[in-house]
ZAMARGU-4260 file (C-alpha; in steps of 0.2 Angstrom, whole numbers, plus 5000, padded with zeros to 4 digits):
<rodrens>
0) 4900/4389/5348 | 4917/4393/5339 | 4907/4391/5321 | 4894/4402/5327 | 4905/4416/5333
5) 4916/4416/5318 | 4900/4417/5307 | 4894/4434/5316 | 4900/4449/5308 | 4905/4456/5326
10) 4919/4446/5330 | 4933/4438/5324 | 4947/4427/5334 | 4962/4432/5324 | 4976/4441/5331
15) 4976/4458/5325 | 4988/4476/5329 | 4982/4488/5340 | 4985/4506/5334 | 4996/4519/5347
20) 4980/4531/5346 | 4961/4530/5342 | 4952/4538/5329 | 4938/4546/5334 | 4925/4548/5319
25) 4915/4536/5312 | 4919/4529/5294 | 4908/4540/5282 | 4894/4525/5278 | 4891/4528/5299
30) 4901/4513/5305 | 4912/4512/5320 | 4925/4498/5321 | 4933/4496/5340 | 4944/4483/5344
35) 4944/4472/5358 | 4954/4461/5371 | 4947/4449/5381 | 4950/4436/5393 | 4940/4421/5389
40) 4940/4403/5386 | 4928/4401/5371 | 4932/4382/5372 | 4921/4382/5390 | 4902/4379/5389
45) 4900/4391/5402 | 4901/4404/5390 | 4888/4401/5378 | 4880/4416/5384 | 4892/4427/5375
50) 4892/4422/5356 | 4870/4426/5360 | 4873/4443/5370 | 4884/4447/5352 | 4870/4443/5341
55) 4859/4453/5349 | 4870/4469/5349 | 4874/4467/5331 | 4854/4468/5326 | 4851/4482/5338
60) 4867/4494/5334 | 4872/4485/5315 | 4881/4502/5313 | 4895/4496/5328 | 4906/4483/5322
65) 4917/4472/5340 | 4932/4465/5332 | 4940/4453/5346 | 4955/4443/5351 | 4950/4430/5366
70) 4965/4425/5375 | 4964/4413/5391 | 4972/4410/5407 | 4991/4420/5412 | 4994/4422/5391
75) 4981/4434/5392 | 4992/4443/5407 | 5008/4441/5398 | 5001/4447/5381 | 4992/4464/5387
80) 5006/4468/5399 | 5018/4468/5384 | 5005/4481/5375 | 5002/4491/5390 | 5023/4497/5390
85) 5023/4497/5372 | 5006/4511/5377 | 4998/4499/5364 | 4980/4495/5368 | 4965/4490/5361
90) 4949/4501/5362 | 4939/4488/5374 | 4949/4474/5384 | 4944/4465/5400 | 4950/4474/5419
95) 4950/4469/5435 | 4945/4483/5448 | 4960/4478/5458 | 4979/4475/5459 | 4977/4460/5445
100) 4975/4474/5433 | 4986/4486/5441 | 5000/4488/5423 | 4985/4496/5417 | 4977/4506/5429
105) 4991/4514/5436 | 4998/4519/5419 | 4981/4529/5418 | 4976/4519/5402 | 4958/4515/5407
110) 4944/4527/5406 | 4934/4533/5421 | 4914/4528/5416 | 4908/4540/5431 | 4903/4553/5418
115) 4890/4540/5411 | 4886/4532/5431 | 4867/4543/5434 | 4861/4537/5449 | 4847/4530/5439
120) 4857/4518/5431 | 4868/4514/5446 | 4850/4508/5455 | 4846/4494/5441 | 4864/4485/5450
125) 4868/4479/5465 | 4876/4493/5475 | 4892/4487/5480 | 4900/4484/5462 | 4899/4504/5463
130) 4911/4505/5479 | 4927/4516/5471 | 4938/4508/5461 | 4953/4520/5459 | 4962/4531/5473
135) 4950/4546/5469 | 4934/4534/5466 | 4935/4532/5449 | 4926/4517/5442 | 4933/4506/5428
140) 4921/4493/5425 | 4903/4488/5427 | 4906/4471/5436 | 4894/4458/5428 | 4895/4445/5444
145) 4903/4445/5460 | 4915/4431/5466 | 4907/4429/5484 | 4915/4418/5495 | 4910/4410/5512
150) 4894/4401/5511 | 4887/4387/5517 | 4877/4374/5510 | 4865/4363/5522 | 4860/4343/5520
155) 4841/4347/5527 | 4836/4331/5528 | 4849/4325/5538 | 4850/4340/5547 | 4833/4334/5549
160) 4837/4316/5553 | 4848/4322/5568 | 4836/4333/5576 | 4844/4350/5571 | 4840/4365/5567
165) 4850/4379/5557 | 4863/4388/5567 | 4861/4408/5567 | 4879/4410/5579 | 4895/4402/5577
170) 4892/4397/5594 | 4876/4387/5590 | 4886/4377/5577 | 4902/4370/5587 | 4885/4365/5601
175) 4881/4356/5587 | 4897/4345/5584 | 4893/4331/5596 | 4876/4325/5591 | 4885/4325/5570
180) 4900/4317/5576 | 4890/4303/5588 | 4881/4299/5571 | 4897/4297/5562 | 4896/4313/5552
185) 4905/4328/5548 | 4899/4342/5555 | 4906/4357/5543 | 4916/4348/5527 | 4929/4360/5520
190) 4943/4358/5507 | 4959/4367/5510 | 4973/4357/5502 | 4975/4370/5489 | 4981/4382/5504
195) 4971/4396/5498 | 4956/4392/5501 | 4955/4395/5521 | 4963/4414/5516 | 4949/4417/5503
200) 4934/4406/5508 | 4935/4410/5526 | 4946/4421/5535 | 4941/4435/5522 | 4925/4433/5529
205) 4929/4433/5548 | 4939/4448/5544 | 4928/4457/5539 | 4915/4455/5551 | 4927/4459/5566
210) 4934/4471/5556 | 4923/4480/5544 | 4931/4487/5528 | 4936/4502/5535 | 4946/4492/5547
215) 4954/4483/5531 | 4957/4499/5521 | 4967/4505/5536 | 4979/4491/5536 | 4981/4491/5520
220) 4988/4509/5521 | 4998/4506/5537 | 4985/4517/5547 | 4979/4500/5557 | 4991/4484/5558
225) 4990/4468/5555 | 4992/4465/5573 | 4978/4474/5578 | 4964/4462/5586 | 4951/4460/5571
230) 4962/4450/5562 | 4971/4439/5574 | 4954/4436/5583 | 4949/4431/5563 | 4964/4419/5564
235) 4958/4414/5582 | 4943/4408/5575 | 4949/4396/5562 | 4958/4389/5576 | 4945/4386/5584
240) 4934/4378/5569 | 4949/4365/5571 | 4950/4363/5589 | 4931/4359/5591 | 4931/4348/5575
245) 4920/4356/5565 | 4929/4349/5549 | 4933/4333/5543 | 4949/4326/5550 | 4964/4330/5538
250) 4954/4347/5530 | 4971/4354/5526 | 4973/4337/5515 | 4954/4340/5509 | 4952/4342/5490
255) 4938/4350/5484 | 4929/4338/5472 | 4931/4327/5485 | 4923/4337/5499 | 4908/4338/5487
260) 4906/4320/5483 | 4907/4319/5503 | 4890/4331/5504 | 4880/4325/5491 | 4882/4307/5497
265) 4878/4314/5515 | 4892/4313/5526 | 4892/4329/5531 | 4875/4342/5537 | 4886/4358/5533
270) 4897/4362/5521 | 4908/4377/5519 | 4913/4382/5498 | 4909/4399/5488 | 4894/4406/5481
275) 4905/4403/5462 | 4902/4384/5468 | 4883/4383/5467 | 4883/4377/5449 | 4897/4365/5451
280) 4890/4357/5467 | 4871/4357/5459 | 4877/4347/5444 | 4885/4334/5456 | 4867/4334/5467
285) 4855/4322/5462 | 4839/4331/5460 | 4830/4324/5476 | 4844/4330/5485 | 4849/4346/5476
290) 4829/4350/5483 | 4833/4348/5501 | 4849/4359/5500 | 4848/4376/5508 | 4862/4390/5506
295) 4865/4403/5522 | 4880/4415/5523 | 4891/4413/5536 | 4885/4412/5555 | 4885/4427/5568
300) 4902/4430/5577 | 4903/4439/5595 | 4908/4456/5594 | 4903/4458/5572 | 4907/4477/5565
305) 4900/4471/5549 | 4885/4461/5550 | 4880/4446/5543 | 4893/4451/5529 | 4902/4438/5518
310) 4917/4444/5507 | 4917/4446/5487 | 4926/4454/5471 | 4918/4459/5457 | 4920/4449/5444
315) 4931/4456/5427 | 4924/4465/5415 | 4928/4476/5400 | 4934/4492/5401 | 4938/4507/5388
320) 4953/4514/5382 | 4956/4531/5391 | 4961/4540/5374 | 4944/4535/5368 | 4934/4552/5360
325) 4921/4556/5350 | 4911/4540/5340 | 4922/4527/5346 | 4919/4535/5364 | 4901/4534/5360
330) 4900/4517/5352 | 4910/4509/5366 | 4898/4515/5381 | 4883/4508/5369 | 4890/4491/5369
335) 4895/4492/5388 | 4878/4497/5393 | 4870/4485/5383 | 4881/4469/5388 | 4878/4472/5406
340) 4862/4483/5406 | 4845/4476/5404 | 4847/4466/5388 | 4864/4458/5390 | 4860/4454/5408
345) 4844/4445/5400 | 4854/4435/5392 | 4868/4429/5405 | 4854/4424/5418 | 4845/4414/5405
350) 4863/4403/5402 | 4862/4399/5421 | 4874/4415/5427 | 4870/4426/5442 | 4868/4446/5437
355) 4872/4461/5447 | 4861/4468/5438 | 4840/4468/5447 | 4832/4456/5435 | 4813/4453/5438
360) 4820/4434/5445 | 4799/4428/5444 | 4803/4429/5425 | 4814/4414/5426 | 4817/4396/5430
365) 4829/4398/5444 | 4829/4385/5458 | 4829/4387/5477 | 4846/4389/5482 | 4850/4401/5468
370) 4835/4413/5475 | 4842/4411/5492 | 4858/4416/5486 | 4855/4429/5475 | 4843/4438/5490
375) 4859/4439/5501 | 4872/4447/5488 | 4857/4458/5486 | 4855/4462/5504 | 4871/4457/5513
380) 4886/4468/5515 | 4902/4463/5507 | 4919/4464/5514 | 4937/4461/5504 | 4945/4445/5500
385) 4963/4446/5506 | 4970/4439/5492 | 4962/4454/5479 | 4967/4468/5491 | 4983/4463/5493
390) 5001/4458/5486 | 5000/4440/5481 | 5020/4437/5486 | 5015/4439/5505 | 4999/4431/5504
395) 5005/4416/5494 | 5020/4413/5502 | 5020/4419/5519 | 4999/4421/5525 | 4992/4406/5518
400) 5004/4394/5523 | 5004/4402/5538 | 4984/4399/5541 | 4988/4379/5538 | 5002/4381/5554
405) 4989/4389/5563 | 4977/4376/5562 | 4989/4363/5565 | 4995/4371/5579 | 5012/4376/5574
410) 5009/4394/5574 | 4999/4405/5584 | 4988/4419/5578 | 4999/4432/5587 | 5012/4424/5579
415) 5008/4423/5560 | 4999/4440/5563 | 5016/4447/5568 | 5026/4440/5553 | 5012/4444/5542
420) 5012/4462/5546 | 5030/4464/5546 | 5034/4458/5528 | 5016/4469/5521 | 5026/4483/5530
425) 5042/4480/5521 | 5035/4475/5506 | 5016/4476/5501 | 5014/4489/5487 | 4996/4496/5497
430) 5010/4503/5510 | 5022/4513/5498 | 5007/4525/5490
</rodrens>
């Protein structure tokens, strides 16, 4: 993959300076040269799509020429935050929509798109990566894929086996603990030794559907607390997921890979992971049993706002320089529109990826679980993960933690709710706007 991307004219994965401005003509034989910065790992086979969606770009636009520096991981972080204050940035470079890219946005050094957004191009994506992105709607990026978390993946043939059928509440789940348990199985398998994962996979969700965003957005302002009842009867839940063992004994001790191997060799009817996880848990899967795997969102609660809802952020994306006029302007949308339009979106379903964009899915090989996935992003609402809303200090350090003492029993969920508010009300940066 690295000898193919070196060999496209396009790209190169050198280092290279970033000029202060941005010229806006194009050179006089018609090309246009934009640089670009981008978070990537060109070492992971997961990107193969990208070298191809390049090629293609270069035979359709010859005249536009992508020079890139791919940088990974917290380097990328360290590296662009140190061009940001010097006001040194490229013309393209990967954004978050949230507080991850914040050094940028909130310098003002990353261009609105709405100008280019006609609702006709809006309607060929899935309408929430258009929710606003900025504090007076603007929207940064086109968000390729969503990071969706709180589903659940269902053993049908032993769900079968047991005389069970799929639970629609919350309520019809936990009445579905003692028949599991007396057959020696784990009802609901989840992994949260990583601490985070019960914050972002799960009361994200609950959240939300007590709550509703609107709820959410409020508390982030300091117009509703942390206190208030959507989020500690979210906390109350998980509680109670505990108390009436739906998960395996010792989840807070549970890691991931091993919760997986625990499904696939059909310990457990339910289990509870992210819609990122499909292609991870798929390749562990035999194929007889990746056929009898179904995928549903999360149950119904008593008392939902948001229903049916799970909780996502849009994936990153790239974004343009605001300085950006003229031909470079130009050229830059071309090759946005095209990597995530129609022709770039192509591309990324064919390499096993799932598009915001609306693809005609009877055009390709996509298995059962991945249609039943896609068909509820594409109809579901989606709430806010916790953690990409707010300040990572409190959640890291104070909320997740805290979730683990809940479900031990250490805390209550009028306790944690009370610390959690008070330190996002001294502290959180969404409270000092």
């Amino acid at each position: 993959m690295k000898k193919l991307l070196l060999a496209l004219t396009l790209v190169s994965i050198t280092g290279f300076a970033f000029a202060r401005g941005t010229t806006s003509q194009a050179a006089s034989d018609g090309t246009v040269k934009l640089t670009a910065y981008m978070q990537i790992d060109m070492a992971d086979p997961q990107y193969e799509y990208w070298g191809v969606t390049l090629d293609a770009f270069a035979k359709k636009y010859p005249n536009i020429q992508v020079e890139f520096e791919y940088v990974s991981g917290e380097q990328f972080h360290d590296k662009f935050q140190a061009m940001a204050a010097g006001g040194e940035i490229p013309d393209l470079f990967t954004c978050y929509s949230g507080a991850r890219s914040s050094y940028i946005l909130n310098r003002g050094m990353v261009k609105d798109l709405r100008p280019y957004l006609t609702e006709d191009f809006k309607s060929q994506f899935a309408s929430s990566i258009w929710d606003p992105q900025g504090p007076n709607g603007e929207i940064y990026i086109i968000a390729p894929n969503m990071a969706v978390t709180t589903v659940i993946y269902i053993n049908t043939r032993l769900q079968k086996e047991l005389g069970l059928t799929t639970p629609t509440t919350l309520d019809e789940l936990i009445a579905q603990v003692p028949a599991i348990r007396a057959a020696g199985k784990t009802p609901l398998l989840f992994a949260n030794r990583g601490v985070w994962q019960a914050q972002s996979l799960l009361l994200s969700t609950l959240v939300d559907r007590l709550g509703g965003k609107g709820w959410f957005e409020k508390a982030m302002s300091g117009a509703a607390k942390f206190t208030d009842k959507p989020f500690v009867d979210s906390l109350a839940i998980v509680k109670q997921m505990v108390d009436t063992q739906l998960f395996v004994n010792g989840v807070n001790q549970m890691e991931g890979t091993v919760a997986t191997s625990d499904f696939i060799q059909g310990n457990a009817v339910y289990y509870l992971n992210s819609g990122w996880s499909i292609s991870s848990v798929k390749t562990a899967c035999p194929p007889d049993l990746w056929s009898d795997v179904d995928l549903i969102f999360f149950p119904e609660l008593n008392g939902e706002v948001s229903k049916g809802s799970s909780a996502a952020t849009m994936g990153e994306a790239l974004a343009m320089n605001a300085r950006l006029t003229g031909a470079k302007e130009d050229a830059a949308w071309k090759f946005l529109s095209f990597i995530y339009g129609a022709e770039g979106a192509d591309i990324f379903q064919r390499y096993g990826s799932i598009s915001t964009y609306k693809l005609d899915l009877s055009k390709y090989d996509i298995d059962k679980v991945t249609k039943q996935y896609i068909d509820l992003i594409n109809t579901r609402p989606m709430g806010y993960i916790i953690d990409a809303k707010m300040d990572g200090e409190g959640v890291n350090n104070l909320l997740n933690p805290g979730i683990q003492a809940v479900m031990m029993g250490d805390k209550t969920p009028e306790q944690l709710a009370a610390e959690y508010e008070d330190w996002v009300a001294k502290n959180d940066s969404n409270r000092k706007r």
